[in-house]
N, CA, C, O and CB atoms as a CASP TS submission, in Angstrom:
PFRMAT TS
TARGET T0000
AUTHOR 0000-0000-0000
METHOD Language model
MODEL 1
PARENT N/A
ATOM      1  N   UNK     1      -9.643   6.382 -22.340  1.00  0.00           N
ATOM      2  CA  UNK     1      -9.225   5.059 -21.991  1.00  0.00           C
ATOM      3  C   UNK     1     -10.248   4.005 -22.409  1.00  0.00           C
ATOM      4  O   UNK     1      -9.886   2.838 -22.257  1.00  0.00           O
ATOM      5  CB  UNK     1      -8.970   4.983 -20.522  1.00  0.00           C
ATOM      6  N   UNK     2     -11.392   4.210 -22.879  1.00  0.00           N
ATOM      7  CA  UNK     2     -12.593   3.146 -22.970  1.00  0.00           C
ATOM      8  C   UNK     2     -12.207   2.708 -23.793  1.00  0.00           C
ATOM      9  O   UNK     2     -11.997   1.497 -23.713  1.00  0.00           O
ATOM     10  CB  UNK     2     -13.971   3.375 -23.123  1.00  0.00           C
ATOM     11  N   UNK     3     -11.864   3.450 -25.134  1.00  0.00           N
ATOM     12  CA  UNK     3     -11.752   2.616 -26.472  1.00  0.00           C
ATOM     13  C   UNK     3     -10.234   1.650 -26.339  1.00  0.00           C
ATOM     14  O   UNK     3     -10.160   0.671 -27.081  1.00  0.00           O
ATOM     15  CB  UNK     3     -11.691   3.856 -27.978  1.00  0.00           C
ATOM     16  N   UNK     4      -9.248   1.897 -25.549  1.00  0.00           N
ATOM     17  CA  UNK     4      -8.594   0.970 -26.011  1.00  0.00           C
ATOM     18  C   UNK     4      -8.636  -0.025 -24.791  1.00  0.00           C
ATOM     19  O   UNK     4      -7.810  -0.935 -24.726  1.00  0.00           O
ATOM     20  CB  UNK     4      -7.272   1.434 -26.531  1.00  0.00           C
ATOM     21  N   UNK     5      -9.566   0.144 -23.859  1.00  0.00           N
ATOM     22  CA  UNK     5      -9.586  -1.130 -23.143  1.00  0.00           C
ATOM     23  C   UNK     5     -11.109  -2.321 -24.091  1.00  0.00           C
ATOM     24  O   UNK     5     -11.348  -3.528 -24.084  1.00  0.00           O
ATOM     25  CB  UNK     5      -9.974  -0.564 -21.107  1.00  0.00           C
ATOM     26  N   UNK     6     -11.512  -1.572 -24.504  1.00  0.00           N
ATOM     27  CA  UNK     6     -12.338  -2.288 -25.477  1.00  0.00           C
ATOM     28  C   UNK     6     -12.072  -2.909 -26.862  1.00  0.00           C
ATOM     29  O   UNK     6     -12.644  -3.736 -27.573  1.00  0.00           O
ATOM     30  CB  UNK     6     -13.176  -1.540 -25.690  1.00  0.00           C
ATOM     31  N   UNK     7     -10.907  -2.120 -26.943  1.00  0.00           N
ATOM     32  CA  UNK     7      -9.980  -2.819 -28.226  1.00  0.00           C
ATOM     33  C   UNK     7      -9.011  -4.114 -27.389  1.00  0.00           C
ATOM     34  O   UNK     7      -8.898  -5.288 -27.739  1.00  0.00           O
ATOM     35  CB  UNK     7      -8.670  -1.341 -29.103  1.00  0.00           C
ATOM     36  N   UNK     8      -8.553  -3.601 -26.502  1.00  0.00           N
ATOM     37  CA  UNK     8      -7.755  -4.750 -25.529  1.00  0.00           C
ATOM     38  C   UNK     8      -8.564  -6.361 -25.843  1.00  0.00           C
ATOM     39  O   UNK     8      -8.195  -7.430 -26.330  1.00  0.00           O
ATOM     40  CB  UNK     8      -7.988  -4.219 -23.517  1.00  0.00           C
ATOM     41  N   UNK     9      -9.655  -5.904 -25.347  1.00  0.00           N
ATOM     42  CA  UNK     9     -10.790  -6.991 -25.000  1.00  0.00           C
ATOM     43  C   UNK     9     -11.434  -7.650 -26.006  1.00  0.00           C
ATOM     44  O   UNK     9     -11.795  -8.820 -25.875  1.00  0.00           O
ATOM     45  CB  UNK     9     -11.856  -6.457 -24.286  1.00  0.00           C
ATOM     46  N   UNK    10     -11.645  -6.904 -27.167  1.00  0.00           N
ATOM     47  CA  UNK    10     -12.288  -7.293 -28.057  1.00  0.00           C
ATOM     48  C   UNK    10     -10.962  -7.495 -29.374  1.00  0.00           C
ATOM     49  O   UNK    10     -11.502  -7.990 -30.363  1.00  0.00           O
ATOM     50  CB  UNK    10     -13.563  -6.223 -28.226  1.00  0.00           C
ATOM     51  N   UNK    11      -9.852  -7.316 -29.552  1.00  0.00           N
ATOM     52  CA  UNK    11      -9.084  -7.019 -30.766  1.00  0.00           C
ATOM     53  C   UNK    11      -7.448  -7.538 -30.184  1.00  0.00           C
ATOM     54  O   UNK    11      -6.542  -7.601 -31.015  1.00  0.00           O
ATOM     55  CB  UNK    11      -9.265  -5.152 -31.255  1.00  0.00           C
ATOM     56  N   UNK    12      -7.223  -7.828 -28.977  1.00  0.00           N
ATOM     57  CA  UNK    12      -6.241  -8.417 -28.351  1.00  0.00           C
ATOM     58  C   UNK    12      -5.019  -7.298 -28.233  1.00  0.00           C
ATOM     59  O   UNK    12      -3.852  -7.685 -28.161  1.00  0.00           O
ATOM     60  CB  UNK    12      -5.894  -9.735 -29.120  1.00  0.00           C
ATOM     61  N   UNK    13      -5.356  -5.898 -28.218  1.00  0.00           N
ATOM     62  CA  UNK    13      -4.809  -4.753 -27.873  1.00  0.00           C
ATOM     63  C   UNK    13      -3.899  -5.308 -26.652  1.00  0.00           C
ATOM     64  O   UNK    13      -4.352  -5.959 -25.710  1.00  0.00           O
ATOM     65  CB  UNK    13      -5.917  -3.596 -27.553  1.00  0.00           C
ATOM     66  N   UNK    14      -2.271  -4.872 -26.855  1.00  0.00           N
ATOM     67  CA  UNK    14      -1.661  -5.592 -25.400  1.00  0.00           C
ATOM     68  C   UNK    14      -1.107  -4.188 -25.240  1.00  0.00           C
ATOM     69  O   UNK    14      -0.344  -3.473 -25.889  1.00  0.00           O
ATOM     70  CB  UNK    14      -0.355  -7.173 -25.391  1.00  0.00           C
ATOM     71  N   UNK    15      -2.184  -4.022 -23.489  1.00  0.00           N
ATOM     72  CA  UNK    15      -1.680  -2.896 -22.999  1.00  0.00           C
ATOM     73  C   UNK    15      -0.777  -2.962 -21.684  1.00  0.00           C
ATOM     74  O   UNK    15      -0.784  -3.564 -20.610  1.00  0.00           O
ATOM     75  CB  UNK    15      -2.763  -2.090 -22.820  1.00  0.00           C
ATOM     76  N   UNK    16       0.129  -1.865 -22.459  1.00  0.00           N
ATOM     77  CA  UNK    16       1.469  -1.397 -20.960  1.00  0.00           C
ATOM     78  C   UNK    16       0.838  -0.177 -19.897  1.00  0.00           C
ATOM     79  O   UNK    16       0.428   0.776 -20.559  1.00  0.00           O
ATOM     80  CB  UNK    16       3.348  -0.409 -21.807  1.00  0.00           C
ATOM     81  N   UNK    17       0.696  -0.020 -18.656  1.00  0.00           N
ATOM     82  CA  UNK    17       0.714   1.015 -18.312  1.00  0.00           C
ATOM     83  C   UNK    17       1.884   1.256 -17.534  1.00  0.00           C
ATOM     84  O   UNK    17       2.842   0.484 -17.509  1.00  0.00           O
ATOM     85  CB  UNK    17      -0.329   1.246 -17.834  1.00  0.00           C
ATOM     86  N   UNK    18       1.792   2.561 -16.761  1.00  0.00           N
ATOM     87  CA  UNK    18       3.193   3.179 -15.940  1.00  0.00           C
ATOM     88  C   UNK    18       2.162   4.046 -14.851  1.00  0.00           C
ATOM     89  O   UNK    18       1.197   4.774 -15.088  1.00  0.00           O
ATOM     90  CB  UNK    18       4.569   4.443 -17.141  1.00  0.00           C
ATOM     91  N   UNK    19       2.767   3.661 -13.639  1.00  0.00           N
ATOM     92  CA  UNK    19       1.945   4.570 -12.635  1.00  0.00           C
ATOM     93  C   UNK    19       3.066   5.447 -12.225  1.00  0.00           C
ATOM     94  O   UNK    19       4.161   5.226 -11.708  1.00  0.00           O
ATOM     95  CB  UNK    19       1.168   3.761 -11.272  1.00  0.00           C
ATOM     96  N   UNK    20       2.105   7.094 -12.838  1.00  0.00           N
ATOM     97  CA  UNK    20       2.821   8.114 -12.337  1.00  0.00           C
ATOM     98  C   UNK    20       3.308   8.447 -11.133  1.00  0.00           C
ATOM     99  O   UNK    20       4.446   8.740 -10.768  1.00  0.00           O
ATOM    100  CB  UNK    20       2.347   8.873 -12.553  1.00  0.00           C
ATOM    101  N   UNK    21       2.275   8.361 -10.561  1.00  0.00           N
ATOM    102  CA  UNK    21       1.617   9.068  -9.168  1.00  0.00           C
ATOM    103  C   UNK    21       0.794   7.983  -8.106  1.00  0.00           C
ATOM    104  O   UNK    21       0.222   6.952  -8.460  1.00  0.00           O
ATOM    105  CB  UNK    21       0.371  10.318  -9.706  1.00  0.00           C
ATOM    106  N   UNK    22       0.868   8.350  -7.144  1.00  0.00           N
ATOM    107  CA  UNK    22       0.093   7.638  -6.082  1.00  0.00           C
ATOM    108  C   UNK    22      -1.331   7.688  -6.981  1.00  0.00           C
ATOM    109  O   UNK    22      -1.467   8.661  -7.724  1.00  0.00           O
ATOM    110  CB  UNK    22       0.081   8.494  -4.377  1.00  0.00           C
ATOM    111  N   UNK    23      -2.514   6.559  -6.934  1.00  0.00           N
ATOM    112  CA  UNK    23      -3.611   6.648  -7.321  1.00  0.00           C
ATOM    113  C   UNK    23      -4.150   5.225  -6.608  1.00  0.00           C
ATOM    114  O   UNK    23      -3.692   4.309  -5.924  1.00  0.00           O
ATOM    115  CB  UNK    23      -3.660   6.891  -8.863  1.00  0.00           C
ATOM    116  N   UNK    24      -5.795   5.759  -7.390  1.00  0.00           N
ATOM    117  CA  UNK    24      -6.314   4.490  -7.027  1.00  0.00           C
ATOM    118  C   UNK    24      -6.603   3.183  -8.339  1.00  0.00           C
ATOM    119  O   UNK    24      -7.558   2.897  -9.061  1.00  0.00           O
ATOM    120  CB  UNK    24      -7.699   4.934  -6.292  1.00  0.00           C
ATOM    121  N   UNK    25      -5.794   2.869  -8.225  1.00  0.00           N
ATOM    122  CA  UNK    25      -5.804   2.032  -9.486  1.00  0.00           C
ATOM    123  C   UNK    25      -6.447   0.904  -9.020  1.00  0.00           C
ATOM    124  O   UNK    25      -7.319   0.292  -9.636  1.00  0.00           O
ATOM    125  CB  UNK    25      -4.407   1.690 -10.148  1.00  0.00           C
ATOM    126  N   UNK    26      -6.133   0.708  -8.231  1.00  0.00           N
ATOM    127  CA  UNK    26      -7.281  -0.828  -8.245  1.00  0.00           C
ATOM    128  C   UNK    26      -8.337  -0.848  -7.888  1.00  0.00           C
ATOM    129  O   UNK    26      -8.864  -1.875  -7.461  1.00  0.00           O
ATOM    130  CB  UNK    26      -7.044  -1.937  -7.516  1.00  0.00           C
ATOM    131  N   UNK    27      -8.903   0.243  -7.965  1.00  0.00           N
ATOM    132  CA  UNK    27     -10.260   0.269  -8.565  1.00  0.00           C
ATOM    133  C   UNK    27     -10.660   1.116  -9.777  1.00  0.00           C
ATOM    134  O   UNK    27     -11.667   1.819  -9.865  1.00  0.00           O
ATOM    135  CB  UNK    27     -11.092   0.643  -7.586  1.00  0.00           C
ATOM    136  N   UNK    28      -9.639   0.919 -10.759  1.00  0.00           N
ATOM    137  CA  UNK    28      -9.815   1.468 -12.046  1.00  0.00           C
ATOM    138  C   UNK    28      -9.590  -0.286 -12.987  1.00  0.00           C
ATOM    139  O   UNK    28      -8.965  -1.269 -12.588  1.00  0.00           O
ATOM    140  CB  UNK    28      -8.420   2.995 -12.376  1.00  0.00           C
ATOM    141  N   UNK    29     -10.205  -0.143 -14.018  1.00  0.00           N
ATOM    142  CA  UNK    29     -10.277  -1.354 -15.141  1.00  0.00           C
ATOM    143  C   UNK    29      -8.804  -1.039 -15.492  1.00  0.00           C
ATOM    144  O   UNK    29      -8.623  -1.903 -16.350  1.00  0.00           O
ATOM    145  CB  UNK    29     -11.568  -1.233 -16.615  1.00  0.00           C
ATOM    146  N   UNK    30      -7.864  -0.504 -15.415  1.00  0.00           N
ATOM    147  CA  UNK    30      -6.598  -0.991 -15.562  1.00  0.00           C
ATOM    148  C   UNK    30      -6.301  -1.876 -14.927  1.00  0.00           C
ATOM    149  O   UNK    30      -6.140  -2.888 -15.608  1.00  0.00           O
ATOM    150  CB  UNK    30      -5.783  -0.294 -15.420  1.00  0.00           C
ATOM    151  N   UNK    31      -6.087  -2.045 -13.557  1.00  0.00           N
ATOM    152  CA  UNK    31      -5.673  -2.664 -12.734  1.00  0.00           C
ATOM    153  C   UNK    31      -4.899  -4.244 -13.511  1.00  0.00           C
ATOM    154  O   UNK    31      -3.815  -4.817 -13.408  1.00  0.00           O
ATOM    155  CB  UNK    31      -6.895  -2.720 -11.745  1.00  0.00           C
ATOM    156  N   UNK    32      -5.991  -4.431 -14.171  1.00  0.00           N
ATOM    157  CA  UNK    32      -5.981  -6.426 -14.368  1.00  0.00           C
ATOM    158  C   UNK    32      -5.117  -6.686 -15.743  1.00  0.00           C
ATOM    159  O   UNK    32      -4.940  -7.767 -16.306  1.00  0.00           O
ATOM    160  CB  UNK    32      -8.011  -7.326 -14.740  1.00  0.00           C
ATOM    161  N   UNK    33      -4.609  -5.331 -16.140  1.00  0.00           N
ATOM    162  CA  UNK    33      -3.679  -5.497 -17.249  1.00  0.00           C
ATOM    163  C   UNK    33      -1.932  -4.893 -16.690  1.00  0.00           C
ATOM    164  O   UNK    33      -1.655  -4.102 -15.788  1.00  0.00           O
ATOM    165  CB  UNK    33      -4.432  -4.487 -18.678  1.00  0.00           C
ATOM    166  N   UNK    34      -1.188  -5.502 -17.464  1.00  0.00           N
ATOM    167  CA  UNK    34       0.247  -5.517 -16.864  1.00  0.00           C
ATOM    168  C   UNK    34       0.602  -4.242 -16.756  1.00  0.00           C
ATOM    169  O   UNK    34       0.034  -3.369 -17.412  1.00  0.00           O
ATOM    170  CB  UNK    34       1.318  -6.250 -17.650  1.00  0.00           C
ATOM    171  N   UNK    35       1.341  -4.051 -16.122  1.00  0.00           N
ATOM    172  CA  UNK    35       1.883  -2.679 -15.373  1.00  0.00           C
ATOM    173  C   UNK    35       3.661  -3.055 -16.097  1.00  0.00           C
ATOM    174  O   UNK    35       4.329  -4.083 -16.211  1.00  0.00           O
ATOM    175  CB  UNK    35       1.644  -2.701 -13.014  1.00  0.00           C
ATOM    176  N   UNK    36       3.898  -1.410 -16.496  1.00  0.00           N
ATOM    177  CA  UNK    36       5.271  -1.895 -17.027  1.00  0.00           C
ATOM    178  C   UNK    36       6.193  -1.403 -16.193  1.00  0.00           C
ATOM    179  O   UNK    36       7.028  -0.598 -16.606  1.00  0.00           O
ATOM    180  CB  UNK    36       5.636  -1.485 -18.434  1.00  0.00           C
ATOM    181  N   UNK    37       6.167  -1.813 -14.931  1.00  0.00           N
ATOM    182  CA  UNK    37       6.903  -1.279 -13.819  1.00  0.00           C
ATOM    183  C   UNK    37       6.512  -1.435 -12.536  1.00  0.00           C
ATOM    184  O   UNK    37       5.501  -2.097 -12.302  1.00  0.00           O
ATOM    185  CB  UNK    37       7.032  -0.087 -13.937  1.00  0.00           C
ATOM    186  N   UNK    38       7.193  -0.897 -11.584  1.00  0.00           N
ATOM    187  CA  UNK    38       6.663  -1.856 -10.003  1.00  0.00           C
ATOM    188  C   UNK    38       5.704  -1.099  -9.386  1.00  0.00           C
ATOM    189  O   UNK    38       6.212  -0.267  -8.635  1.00  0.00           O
ATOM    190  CB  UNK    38       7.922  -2.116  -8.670  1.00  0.00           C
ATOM    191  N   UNK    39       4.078  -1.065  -9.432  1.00  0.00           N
ATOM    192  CA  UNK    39       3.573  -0.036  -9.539  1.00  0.00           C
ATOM    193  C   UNK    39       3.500   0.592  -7.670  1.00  0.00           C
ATOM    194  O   UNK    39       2.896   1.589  -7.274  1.00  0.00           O
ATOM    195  CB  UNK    39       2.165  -0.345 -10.470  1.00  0.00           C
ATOM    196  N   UNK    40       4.143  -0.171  -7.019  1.00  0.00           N
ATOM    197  CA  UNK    40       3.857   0.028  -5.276  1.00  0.00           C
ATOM    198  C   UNK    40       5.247   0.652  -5.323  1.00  0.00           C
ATOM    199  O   UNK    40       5.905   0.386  -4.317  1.00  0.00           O
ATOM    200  CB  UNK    40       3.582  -1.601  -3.994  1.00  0.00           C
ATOM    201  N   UNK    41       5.961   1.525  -6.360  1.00  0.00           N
ATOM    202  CA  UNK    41       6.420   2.512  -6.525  1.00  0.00           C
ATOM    203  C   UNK    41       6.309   3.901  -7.629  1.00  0.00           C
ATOM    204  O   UNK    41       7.365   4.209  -8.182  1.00  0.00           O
ATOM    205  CB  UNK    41       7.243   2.016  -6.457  1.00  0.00           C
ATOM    206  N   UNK    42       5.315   4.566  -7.889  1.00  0.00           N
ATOM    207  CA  UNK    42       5.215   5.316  -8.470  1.00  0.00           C
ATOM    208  C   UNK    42       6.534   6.104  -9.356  1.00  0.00           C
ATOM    209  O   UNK    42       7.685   6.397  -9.034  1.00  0.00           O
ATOM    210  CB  UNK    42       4.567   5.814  -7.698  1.00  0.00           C
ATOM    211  N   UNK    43       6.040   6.208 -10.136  1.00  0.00           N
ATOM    212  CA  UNK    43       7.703   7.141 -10.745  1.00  0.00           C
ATOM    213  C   UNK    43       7.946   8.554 -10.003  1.00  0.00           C
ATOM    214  O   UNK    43       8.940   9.174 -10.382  1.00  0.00           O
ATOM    215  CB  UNK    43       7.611   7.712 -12.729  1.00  0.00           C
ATOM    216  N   UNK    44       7.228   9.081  -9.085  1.00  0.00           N
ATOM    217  CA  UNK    44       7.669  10.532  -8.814  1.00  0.00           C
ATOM    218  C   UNK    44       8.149  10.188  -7.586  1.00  0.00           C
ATOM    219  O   UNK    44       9.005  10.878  -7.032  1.00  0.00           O
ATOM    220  CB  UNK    44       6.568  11.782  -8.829  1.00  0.00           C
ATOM    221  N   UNK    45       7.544   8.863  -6.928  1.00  0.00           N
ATOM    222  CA  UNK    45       8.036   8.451  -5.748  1.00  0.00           C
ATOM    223  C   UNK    45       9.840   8.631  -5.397  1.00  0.00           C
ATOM    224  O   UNK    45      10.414   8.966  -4.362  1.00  0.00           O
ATOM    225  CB  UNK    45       7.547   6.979  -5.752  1.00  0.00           C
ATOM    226  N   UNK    46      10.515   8.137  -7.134  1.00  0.00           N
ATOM    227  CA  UNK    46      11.301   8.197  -7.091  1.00  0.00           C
ATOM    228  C   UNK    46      12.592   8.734  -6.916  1.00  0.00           C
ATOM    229  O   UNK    46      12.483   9.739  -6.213  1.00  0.00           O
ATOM    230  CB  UNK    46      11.056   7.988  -7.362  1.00  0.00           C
ATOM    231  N   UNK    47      13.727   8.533  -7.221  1.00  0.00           N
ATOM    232  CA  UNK    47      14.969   9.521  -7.477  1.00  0.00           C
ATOM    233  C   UNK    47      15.191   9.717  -7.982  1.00  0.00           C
ATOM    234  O   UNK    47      14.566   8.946  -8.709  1.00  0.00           O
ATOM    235  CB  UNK    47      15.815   9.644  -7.365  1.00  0.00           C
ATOM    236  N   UNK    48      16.052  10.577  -8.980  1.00  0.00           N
ATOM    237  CA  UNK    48      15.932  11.082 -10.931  1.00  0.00           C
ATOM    238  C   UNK    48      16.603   9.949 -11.138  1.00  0.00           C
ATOM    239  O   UNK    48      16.247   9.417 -12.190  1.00  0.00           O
ATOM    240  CB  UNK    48      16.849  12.758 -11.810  1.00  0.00           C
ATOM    241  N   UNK    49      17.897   9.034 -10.235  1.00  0.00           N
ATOM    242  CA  UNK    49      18.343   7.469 -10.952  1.00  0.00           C
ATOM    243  C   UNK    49      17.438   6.865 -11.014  1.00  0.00           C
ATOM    244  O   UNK    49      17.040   6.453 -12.103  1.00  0.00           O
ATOM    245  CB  UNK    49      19.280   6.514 -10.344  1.00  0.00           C
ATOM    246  N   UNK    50      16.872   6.632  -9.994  1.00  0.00           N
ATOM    247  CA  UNK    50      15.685   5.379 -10.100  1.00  0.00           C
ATOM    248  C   UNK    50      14.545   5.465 -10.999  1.00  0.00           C
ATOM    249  O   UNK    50      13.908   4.530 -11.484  1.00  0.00           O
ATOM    250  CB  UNK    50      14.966   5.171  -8.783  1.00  0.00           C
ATOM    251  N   UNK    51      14.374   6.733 -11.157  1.00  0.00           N
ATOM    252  CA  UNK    51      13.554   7.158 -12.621  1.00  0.00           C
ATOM    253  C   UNK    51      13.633   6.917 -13.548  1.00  0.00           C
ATOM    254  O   UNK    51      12.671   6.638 -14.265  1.00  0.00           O
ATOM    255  CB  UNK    51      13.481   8.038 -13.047  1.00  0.00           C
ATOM    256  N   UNK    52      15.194   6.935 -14.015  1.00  0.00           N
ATOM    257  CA  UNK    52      15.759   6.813 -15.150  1.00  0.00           C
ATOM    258  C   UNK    52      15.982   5.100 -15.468  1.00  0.00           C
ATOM    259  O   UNK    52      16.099   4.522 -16.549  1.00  0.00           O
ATOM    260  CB  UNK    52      17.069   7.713 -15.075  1.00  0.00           C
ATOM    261  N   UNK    53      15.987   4.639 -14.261  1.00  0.00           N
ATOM    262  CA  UNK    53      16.332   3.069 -14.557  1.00  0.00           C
ATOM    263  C   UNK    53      15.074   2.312 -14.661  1.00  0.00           C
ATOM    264  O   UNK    53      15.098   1.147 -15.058  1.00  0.00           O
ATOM    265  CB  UNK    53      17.244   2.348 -13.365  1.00  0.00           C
ATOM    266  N   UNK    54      13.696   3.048 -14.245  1.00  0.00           N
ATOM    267  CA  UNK    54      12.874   3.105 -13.962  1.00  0.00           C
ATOM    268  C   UNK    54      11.886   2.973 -15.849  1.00  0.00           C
ATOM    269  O   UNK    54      10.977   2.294 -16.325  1.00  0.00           O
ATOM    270  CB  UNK    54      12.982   4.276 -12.876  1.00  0.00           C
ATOM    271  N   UNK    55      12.543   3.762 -16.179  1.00  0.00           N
ATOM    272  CA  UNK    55      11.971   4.604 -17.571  1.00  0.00           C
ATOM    273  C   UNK    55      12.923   3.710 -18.770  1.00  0.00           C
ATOM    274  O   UNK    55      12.548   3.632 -19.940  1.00  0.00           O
ATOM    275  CB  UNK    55      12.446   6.737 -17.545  1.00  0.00           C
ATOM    276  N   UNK    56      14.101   3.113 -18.303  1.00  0.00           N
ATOM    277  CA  UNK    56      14.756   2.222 -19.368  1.00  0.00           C
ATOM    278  C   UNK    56      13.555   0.993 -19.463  1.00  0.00           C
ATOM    279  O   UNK    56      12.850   0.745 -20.441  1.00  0.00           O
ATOM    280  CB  UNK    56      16.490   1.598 -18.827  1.00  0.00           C
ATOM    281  N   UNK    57      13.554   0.376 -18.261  1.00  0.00           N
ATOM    282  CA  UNK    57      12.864  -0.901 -18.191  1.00  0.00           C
ATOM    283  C   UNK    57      11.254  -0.947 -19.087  1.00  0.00           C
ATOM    284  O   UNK    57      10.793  -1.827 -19.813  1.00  0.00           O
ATOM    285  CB  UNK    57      12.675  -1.175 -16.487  1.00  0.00           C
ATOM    286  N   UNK    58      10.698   0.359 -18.678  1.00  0.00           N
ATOM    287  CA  UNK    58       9.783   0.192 -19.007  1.00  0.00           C
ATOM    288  C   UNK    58       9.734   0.477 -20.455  1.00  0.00           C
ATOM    289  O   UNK    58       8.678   0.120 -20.978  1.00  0.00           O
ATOM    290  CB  UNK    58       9.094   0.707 -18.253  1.00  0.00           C
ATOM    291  N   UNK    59      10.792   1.149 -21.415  1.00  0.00           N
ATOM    292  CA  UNK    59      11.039   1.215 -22.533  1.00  0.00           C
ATOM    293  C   UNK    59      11.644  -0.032 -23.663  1.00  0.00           C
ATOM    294  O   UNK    59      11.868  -0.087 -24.872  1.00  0.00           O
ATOM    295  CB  UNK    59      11.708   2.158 -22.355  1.00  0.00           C
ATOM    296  N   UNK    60      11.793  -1.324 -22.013  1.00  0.00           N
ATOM    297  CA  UNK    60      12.387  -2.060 -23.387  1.00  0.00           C
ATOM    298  C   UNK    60      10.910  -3.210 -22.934  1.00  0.00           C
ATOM    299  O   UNK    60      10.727  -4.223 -23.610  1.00  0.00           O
ATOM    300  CB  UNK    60      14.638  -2.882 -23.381  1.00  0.00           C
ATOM    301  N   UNK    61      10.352  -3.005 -22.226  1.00  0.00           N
ATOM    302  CA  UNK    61       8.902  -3.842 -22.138  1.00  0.00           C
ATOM    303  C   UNK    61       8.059  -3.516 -23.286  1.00  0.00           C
ATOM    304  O   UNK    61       7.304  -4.311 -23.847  1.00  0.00           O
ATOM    305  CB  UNK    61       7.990  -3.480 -20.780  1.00  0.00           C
ATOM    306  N   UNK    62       8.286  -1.984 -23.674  1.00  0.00           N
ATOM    307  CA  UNK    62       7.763  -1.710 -24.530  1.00  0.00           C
ATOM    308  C   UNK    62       8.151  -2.272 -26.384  1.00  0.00           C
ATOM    309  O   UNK    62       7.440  -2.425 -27.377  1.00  0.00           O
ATOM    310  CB  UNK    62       7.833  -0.492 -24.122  1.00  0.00           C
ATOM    311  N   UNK    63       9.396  -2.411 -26.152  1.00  0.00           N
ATOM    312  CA  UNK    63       9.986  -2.908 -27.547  1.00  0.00           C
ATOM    313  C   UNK    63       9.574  -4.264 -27.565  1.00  0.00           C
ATOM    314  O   UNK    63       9.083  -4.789 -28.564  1.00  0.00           O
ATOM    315  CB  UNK    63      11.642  -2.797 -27.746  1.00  0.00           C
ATOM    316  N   UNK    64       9.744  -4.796 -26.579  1.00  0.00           N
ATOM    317  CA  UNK    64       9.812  -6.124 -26.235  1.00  0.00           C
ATOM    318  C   UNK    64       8.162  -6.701 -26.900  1.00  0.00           C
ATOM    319  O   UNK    64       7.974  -7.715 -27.574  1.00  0.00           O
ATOM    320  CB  UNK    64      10.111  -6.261 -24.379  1.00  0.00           C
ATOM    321  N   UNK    65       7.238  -5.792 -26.496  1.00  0.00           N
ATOM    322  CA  UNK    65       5.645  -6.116 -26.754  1.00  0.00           C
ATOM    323  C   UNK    65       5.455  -5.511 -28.698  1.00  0.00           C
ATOM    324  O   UNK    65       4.731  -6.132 -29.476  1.00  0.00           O
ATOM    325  CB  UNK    65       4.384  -4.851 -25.253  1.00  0.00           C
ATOM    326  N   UNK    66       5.863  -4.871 -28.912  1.00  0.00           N
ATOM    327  CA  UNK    66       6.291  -4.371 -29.836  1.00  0.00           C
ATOM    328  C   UNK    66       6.549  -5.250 -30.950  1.00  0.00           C
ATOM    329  O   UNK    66       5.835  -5.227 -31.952  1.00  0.00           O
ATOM    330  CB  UNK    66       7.192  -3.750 -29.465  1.00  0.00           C
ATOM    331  N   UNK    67       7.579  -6.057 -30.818  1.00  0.00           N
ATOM    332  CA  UNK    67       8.448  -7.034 -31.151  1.00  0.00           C
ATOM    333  C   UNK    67       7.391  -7.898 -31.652  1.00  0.00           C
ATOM    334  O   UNK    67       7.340  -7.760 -32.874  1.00  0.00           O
ATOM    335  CB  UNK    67       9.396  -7.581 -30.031  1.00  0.00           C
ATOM    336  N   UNK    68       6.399  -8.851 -31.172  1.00  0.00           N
ATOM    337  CA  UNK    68       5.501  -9.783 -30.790  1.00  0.00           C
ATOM    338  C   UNK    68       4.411  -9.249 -31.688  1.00  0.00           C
ATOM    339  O   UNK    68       3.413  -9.958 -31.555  1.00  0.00           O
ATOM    340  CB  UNK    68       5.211  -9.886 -29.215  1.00  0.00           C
ATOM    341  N   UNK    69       4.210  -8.224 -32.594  1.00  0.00           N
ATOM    342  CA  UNK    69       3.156  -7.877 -33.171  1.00  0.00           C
ATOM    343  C   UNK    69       3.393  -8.457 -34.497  1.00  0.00           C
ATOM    344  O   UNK    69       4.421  -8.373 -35.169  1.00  0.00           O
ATOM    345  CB  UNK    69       2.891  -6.472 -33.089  1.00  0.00           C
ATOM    346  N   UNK    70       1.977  -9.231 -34.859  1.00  0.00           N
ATOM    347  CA  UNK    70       2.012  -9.722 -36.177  1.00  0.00           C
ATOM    348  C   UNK    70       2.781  -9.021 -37.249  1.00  0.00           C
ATOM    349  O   UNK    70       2.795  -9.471 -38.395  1.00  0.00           O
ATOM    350  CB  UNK    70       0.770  -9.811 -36.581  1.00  0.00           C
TER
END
């Protein structure tokens, strides 16, 4: 994870994350970059729908950032 939060920072790297699992993220250097999903729900938290609707969204955040690249 160092190098691309240092590419983030230094090279304008736009990072998505997805929280799997219960963690401690806010006290990890992710924290302060966008989350591509509601992270005070984890994906396992979920239901295989809510997963799945879960896993669209965060797939078109991803196109979406995608999109926006020089």
């Amino acid at each position: 994870m160092p190098p691309l939060l240092k590419a983030a920072e230094q090279e304008g790297l736009t990072i998505l994350w997805a929280c799997v699992s219960a963690c401690l993220y806010k006290e990890a250097e992710i924290e302060v970059y966008q989350a591509a999903h509601d992270v005070a729900k984890p994906l396992d938290s979920l239901t295989a729908a809510e997963q799945n609707a879960a896993l669209v969204g965060i797939c078109q955040k991803i196109k979406k950032a995608a999109a926006n690249l020089p």
